[in-house]
C-alpha positions, 0 to 999 in steps of 0.5 A, a space after each residue: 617597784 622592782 629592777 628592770 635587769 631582775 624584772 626581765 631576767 625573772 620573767 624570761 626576756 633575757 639573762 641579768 647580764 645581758 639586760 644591757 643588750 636587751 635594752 638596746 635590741 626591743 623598745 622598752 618604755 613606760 605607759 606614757 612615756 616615748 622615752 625609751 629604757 636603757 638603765 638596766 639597773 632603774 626601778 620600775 613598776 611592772 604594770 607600767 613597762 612595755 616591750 616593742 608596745 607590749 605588757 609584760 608577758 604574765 608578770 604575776 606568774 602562770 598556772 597551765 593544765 596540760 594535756 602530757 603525752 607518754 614519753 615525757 619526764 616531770 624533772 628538769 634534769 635533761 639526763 632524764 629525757 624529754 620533759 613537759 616543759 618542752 611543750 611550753 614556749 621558750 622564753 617561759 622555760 627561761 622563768 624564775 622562779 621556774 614553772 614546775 609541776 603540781 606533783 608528778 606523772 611518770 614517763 609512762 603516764 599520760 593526762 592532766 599535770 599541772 605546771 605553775 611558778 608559783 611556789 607557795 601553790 606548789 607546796 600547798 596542792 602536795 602537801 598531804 593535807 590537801 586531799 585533791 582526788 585525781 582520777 586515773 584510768 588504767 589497762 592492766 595485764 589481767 582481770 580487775 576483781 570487784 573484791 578489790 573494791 572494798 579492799 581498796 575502800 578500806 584504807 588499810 593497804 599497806 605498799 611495800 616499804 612503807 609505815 602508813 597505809 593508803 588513804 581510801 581510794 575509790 575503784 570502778 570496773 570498767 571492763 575486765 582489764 580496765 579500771 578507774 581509781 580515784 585517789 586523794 594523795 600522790 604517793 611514789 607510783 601509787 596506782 601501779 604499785 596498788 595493783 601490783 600488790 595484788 598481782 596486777 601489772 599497770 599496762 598504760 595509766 592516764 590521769 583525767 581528773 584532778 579536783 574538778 579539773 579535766 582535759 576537756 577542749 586540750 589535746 594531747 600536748 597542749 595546754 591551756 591557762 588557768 586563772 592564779 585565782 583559781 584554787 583560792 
């Protein structure tokens, strides 16, 4: 059982305060029972509330592949600029705990992101025990050598900055500027700075893969629901 202002406000219908209000503007009843809510501050259980003869809109949380174009930040900061969560519809901007993003892609990076609200899930996926390989595909300013491939292999680069060297990552060459990486950890600007430390420039990257997920059937800026089950 939960109260309905925190319920509504949890799940982006509308702020705590103004449950009041919403109570009065939509039809909100139980399974049941004509009787329409306006104590904003009762108890409820969320499988049983209706809204304007509705379920709930995903009251146990959401968990989307998206399809992110160039051009857009993973960060809520508006002083940052444009960001994936304007592809998702307004009243799940409005969640809380928010939707955040499984990791990062930076402005210029393009591909599958992972958006969800579900905290614990957030933490477990970036935690660096949890080796997801994420596959990238990269344009670079200049030749791919193949004796990258073994030192990428390796698991002894070391990036500028940093105490620990790079997990082993695997390379393809698949042109000769174009490269495929597949890593297991999510290091600040990893694949650029990868080729960078070997004198290669990232010209565009895109993320296809993460785990056994792809972009398959989701167009560039959309996004499409996955089970909450689905990385039990």
């Amino acid at each position: 059982m939960r109260r309905l202002d925190q319920l509504l406000a949890n799940l982006g219908y509308c702020s705590r305060r103004g449950a009041r209000d919403f109570l009065k503007q939509h039809e909100v009843v139980l399974t049941g029972d004509t009787t329409r809510l306006s104590d904003s501050a009762i108890k409820v259980d969320p499988e049983r509330l209706l809204i304007n003869g509705e379920p709930l809109d995903h009251p146990d949380g959401l968990l989307l592949l998206v399809n992110k174009p160039t051009g857009l930040v993973c960060s809520h900061d508006e002083r940052e600029g444009p960001n994936v969560y304007s592809l998702l519809p307004e009243r799940w901007r409005g969640r809380n705990p928010q939707i955040t993003s499984i990791g990062r892609l930076d402005k210029d990076t393009s591909g599958l992101i992972l958006l969800t609200d579900l905290t614990p899930l957030v933490h477990r996926l970036t935690s660096p025990k949890h080796h997801v390989p994420k596959r990238y595909l990269a344009t670079l300013n200049g030749a791919v050598l193949e004796s990258l491939i073994p030192l990428f292999a390796a698991g002894t680069l070391l990036l500028e900055g940093e105490r620990a060297p790079c997990a082993p990552a695997h390379l393809e060459i698949l042109g000769e500027r174009r490269a495929a990486l597949t890593l297991t950890e999510g290091r600040y600007h990893q694949v650029r700075r990868m080729f960078a430390a070997h004198g290669l420039t990232v010209l565009t990257l895109h993320r296809e893969r993460f785990g056994s997920l792809t972009l398959s059937g989701v167009p560039e800026g959309q996004f499409k629901e996955l089970p909450l089950s689905f990385f039990d």
